[in-house]
C-alpha positions in Angstrom: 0.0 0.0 0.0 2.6 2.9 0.9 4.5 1.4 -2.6 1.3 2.6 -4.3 1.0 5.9 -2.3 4.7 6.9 -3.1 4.1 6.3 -6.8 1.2 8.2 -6.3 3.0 10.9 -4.9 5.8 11.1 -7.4 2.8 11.4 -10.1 1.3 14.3 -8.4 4.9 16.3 -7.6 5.3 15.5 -11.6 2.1 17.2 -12.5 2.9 21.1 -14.4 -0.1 22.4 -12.7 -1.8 21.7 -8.7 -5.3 21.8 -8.4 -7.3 22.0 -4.9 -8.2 18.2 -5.6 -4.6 17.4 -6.1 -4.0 18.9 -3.2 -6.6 16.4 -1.4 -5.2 13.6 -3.5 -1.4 14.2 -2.2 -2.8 14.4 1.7 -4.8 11.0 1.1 -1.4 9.8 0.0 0.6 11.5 2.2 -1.6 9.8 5.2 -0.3 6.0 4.2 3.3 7.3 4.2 6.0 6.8 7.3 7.7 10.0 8.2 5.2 11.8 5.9 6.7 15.3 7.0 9.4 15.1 6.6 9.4 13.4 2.9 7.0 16.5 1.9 10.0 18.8 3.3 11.7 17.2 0.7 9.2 17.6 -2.1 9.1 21.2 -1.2 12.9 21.7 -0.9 12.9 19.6 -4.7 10.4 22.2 -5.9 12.3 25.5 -4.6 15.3 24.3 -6.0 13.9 23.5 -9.3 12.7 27.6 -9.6 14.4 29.7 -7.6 12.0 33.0 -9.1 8.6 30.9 -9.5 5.5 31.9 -11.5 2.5 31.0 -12.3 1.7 27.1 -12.2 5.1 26.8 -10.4 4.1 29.4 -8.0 0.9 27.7 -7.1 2.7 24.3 -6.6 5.0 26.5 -4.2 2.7 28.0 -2.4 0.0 24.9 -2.1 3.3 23.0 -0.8 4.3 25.7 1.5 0.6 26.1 2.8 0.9 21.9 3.8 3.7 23.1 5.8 1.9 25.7 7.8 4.4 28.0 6.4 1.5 30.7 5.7 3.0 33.9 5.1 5.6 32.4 2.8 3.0 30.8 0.9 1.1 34.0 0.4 4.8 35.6 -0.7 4.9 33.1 -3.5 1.1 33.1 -4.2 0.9 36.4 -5.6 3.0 35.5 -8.7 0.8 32.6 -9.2 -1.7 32.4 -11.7 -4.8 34.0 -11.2 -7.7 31.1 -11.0 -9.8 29.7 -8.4 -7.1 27.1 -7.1 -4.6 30.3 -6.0 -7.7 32.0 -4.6 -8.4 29.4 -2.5 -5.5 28.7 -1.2 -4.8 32.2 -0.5 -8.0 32.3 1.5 -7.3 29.4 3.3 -3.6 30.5 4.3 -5.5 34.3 5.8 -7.9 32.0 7.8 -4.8 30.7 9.8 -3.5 34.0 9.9 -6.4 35.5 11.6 -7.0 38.0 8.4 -11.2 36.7 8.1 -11.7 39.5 6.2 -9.3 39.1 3.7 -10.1 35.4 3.7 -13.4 36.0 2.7 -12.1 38.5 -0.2 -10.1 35.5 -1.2 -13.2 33.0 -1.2 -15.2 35.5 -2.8 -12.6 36.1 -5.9 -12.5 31.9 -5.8 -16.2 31.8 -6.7 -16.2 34.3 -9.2 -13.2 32.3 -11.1 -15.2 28.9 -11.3 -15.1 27.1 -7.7 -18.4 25.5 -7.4 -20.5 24.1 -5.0 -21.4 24.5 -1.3 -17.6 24.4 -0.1 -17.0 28.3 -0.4 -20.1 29.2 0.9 -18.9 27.3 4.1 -15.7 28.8 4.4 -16.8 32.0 3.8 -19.5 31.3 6.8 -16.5 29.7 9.0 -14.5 33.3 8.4 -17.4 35.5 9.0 -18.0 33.4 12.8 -14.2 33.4 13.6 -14.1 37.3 12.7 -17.2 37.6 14.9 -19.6 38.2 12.8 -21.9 35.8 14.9 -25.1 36.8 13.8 -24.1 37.5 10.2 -22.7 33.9 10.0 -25.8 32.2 11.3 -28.1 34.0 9.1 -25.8 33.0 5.6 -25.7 29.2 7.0 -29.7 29.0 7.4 -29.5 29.7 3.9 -27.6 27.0 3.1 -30.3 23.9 2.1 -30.2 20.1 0.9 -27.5 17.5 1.1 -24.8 20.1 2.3 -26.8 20.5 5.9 -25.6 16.4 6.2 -21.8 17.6 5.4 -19.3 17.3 7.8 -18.6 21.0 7.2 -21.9 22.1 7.7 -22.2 20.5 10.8 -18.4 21.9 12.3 -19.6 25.6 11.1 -23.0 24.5 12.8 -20.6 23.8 16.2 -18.7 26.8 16.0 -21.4 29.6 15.6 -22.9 27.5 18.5 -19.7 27.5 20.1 -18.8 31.4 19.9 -22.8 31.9 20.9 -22.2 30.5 24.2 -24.1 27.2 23.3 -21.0 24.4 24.4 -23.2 21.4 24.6 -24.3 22.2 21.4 -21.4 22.8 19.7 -20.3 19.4 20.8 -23.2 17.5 20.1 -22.5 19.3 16.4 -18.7 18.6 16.8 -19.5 15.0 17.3 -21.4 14.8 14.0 -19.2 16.1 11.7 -17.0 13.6 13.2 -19.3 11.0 12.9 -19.4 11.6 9.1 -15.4 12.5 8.6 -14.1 11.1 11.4 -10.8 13.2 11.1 -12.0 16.2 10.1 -9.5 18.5 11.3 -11.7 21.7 12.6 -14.4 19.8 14.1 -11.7 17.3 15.9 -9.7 20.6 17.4 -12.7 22.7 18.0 -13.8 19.4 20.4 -10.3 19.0 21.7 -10.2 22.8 22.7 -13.9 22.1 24.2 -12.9 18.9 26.4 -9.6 20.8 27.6 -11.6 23.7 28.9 -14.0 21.5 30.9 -11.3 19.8 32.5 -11.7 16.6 30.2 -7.7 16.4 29.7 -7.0 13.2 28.7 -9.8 12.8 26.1 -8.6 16.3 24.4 -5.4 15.1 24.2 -5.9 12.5 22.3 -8.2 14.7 20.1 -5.3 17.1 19.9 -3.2 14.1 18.7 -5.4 13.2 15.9 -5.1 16.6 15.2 -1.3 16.3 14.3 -2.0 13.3 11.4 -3.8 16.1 8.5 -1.6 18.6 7.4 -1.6 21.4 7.8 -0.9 21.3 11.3 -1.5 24.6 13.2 0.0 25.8 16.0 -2.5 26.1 18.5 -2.8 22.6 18.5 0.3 21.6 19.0 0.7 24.4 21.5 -2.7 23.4 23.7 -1.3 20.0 23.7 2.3 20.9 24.6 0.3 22.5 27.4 -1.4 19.3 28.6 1.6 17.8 28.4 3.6 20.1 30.9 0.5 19.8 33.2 1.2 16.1 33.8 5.5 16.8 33.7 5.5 14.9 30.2 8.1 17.8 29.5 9.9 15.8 26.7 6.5 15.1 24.7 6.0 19.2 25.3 8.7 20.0 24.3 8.8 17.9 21.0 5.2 19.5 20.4 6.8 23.1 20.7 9.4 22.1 18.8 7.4 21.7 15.1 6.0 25.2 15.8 9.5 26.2 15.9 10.3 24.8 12.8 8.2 26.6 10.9 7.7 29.8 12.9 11.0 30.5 14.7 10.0 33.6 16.0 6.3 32.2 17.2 6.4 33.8 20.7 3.8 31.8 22.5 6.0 28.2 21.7 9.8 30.3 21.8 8.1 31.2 26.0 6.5 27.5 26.5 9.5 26.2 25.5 12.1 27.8 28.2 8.9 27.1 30.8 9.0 23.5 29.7 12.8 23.2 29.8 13.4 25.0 33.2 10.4 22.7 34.8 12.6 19.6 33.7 15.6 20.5 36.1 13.2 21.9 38.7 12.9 20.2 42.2 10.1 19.8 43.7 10.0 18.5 47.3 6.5 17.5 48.1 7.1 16.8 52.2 8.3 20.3 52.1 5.5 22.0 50.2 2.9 20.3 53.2 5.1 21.9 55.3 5.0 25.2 54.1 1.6 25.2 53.2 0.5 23.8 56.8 3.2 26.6 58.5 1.1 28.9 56.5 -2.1 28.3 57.6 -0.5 28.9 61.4 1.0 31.9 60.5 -2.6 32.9 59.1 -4.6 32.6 62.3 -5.8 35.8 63.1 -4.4 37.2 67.5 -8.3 37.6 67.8 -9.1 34.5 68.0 -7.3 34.2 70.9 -8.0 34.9 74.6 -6.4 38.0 75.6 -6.7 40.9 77.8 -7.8 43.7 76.9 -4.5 45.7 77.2 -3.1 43.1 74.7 -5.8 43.2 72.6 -5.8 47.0 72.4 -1.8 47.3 72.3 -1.2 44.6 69.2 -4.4 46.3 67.2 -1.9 49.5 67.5 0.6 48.3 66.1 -0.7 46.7 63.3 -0.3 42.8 64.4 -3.1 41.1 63.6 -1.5 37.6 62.8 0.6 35.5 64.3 2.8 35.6 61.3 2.8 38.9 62.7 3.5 38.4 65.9 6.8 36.4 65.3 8.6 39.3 62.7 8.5 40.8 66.2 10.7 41.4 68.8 10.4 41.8 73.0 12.2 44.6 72.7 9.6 46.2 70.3 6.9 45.3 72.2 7.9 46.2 75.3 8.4 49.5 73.8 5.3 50.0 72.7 3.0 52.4 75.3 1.2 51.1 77.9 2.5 47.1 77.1 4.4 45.6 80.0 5.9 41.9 81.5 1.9 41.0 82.2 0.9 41.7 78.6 4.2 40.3 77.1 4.1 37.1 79.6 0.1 36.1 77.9 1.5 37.0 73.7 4.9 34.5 74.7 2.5 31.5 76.5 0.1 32.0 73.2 2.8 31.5 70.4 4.4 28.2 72.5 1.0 26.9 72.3 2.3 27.0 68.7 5.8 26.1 68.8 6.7 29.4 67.5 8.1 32.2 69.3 9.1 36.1 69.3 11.4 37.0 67.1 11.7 33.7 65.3 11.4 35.1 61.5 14.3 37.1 62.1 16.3 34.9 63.8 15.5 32.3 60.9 16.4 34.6 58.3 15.1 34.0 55.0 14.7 30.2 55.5 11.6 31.2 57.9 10.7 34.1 55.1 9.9 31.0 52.6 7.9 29.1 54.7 5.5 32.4 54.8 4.8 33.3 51.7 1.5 34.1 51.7 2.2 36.3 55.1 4.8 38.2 52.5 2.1 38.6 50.1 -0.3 40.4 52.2 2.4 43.0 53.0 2.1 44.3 49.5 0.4 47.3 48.9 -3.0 47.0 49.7 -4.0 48.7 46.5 -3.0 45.6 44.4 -5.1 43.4 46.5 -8.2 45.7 46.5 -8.1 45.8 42.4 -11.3 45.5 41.2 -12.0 42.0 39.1 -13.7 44.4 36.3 -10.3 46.2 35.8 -8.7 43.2 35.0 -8.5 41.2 31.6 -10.6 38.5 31.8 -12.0 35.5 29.5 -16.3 35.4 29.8 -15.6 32.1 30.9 -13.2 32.7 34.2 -15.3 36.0 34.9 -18.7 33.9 35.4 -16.9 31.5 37.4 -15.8 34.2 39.6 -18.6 35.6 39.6 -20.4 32.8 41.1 -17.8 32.5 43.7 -18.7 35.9 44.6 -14.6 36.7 44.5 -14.8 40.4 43.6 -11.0 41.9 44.0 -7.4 40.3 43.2 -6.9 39.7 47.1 -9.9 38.0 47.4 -9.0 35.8 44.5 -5.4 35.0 45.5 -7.6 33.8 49.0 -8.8 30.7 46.7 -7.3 27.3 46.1 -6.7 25.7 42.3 -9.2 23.1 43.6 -12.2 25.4 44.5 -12.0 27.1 41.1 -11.9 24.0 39.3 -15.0 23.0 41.0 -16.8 25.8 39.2 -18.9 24.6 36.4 -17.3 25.1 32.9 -14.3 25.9 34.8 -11.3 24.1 33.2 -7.5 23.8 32.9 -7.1 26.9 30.0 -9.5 28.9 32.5 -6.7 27.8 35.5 -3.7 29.1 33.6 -5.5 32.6 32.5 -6.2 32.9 36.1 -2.8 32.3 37.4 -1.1 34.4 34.7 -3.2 37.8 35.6 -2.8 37.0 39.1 1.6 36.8 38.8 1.3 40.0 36.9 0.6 41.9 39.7 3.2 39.3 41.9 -0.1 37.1 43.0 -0.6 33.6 42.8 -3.5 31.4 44.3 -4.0 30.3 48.0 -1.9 26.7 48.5 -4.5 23.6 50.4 -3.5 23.0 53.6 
């Protein structure tokens, strides 16, 4: 069988002029290839070398070739010396659709009909541009007009998903996901559209091996790979993220999402992580939390520490006798009842500075309330947010960064539609302002 596909192949490469269903010939064959990449690499490399200043049908062949290889922008350079028909248009369009130009996509689709490209399929991607440029409304009005066999495409029903999707409609998009599935089982927007779906509700391990399927149809775009490097990290598969990162690289060297994931992934390989010691901290940090009032004291005490601003006990111990003592009106009786309360503790005055920093890392959340208090009383609304996270927050009734940084990875991920991508936006806005989420105890 892959005898039969490589003489296919070598017919197709042969061919003076590519066609859209060449195109869709050379992926079937590609498919029954080993190391299929990397042997169209070498077609390509064959056909740059073969016309170093390309035109016309040699410029299509190019830039089709170079499209294969998610190499979009270099395909549009060659693409404009092509000649002008409905094949160039298209693929054109297709290469501004993973650009994020919709608008100019749909210019392209637009030309493609007017040169002869028949049939429902431009309708659809014009549709599928008009959604993803967010033209919801305008996008589910032109696929209603849409009638007969099409509405039981594959296409249809992945265009169907995503207008549902970008509505707000998630079960729905799925359900629609499913069916285009159902009918092309790899059909590569409808199987990453899902993927990106299950990873958002926390379904991990079915997305990745949606994003997987994702990686056998060229072109393979970088988001995939990226959202799956992603999963990968999460479960310290570090190599397998890394190698994910690595394709975007190799055709985008300056992509900056993949160049940033990839130091992350590299500097969590040689990272130690001591899990007695993280129990320690976190448990030495819920001590150090425990507000003096919840303690019996006199009144003198009471009065004297609400002074002076020591209102913890993680307070209490980044302070001296000396200072206290100092303090008006607090004497041996009122220092005697603070020293008997923090050995009911095992901790002592004094102790974070005779500890140094080693005692300063096992109170990190104590550090963090020192900031300024204007970071932590940030309004929500202020602050970047997906519609996703905000509604979780929202029902969590977590108003201000402080108030967020009070909650736990678990509590957030019990939200509904609350997933891993919602986790990660959450924790980034939160270290940009030198924040992170409360550890369990």
């Amino acid at each position: 069988m892959e005898r039969v596909s490589a003489d296919m192949i070598q017919e197709l490469v042969a061919k003076d002029i590519w066609t859209t269903e060449d195109h869709t010939q050379l992926l079937a064959s590609l498919f029954e290839q080993t190391n299929a990449p990397d042997k169209f690499k070498e077609i390509l490399a064959k056909l740059e070398a073969a016309d170093r200043e390309p035109k016309g049908a040699a410029a299509l062949k190019i830039g089709i070739a170079r499209y294969m290889l998610c190499r979009f922008p270099e395909a549009l350079d060659v693409l404009t010396d092509a000649t002008d028909n409905k094949d160039r248009r298209y693929f054109q369009g297709m290469c501004l659709k993973c650009l994020g130009e919709y608008d100019r996509a749909c210019e392209e689709f637009e030309r493609a009909k007017a040169r002869g490209w028949e049939g429902p399929q431009p309708d659809l991607q014009i549709t599928e541009c008009m959604a993803l440029g967010g033209d919801i409304q305008g996008a589910d009005k032109a696929l209603r007009k849409l009638s007969g066999d099409v509405r039981q495409s594959a296409e249809y029903q992945y265009v169907r998903g995503l207008i549902d999707e970008l509505s707000g409609q998630g079960e729905q998009a799925a359900e629609a996901y499913e069916q285009a599935r159902e009918i092309l089982p790899d059909h590569p927007g409808a199987t990453f559209r899902l993927a990106y779906y299950l990873d958002l509700h926390g379904q991990e391990d079915e997305a990745v091996e949606l994003y997987k399927q994702c990686l056998n149809r060229p072109p393979v775009h970088a988001n995939a790979l990226i959202n799956l490097a992603v999963l990968y990290e999460d479960t310290g598969q570090y190599d397998m993220a890394l190698g994910c990162l690595k394709r975007v690289l190799a055709c985008n060297p300056t992509h900056p999402r993949a160049r940033l994931f990839v130091k992350d992934c590299r500097a969590s390989k040689t990272m130690h992580y001591d899990e007695d010691r993280a129990k320690r901290i976190a448990k030495r940090n819920a001590l150090l939390d425990i507000p003096v009032t919840d303690f019996e004291l006199s009144v003198r005490a009471r009065n004297c520490l609400k002074k002076m601003n020591i209102r913890t006990l993680g307070d209490l111990v980044r302070t001296t006798e000396a200072e206290l003592l100092a303090y008006k009106n607090f004497g041996e009786t009122s220092l005697k009842e603070i020293k008997d309360m923090l050995a009911a503790k095992n901790l002592r005055l004094g102790q974070a500075r005779e500890e140094g920093s080693e005692f300063g890392d096992l109170a990190p959340e104590l550090a963090a309330r020192r900031r300024d208090e204007g970071v932590l009383a940030t309004p929500l609304d202020q602050i970047e947010l997906s519609v996703r996270s905000r509604k979780a927050l929202e029902s969590l009734k977590v108003t201000t960064l402080g108030e967020l940084s009070q909650r736990t990875e678990a509590e957030l991920l019990a939200c509904r539609n609350f997933g891993q991508t919602s986790l990660n936006e959450i924790r980034q806005r939160l270290s940009e302002y030198g924040l992170r989420l409360r550890e369990p105890i």
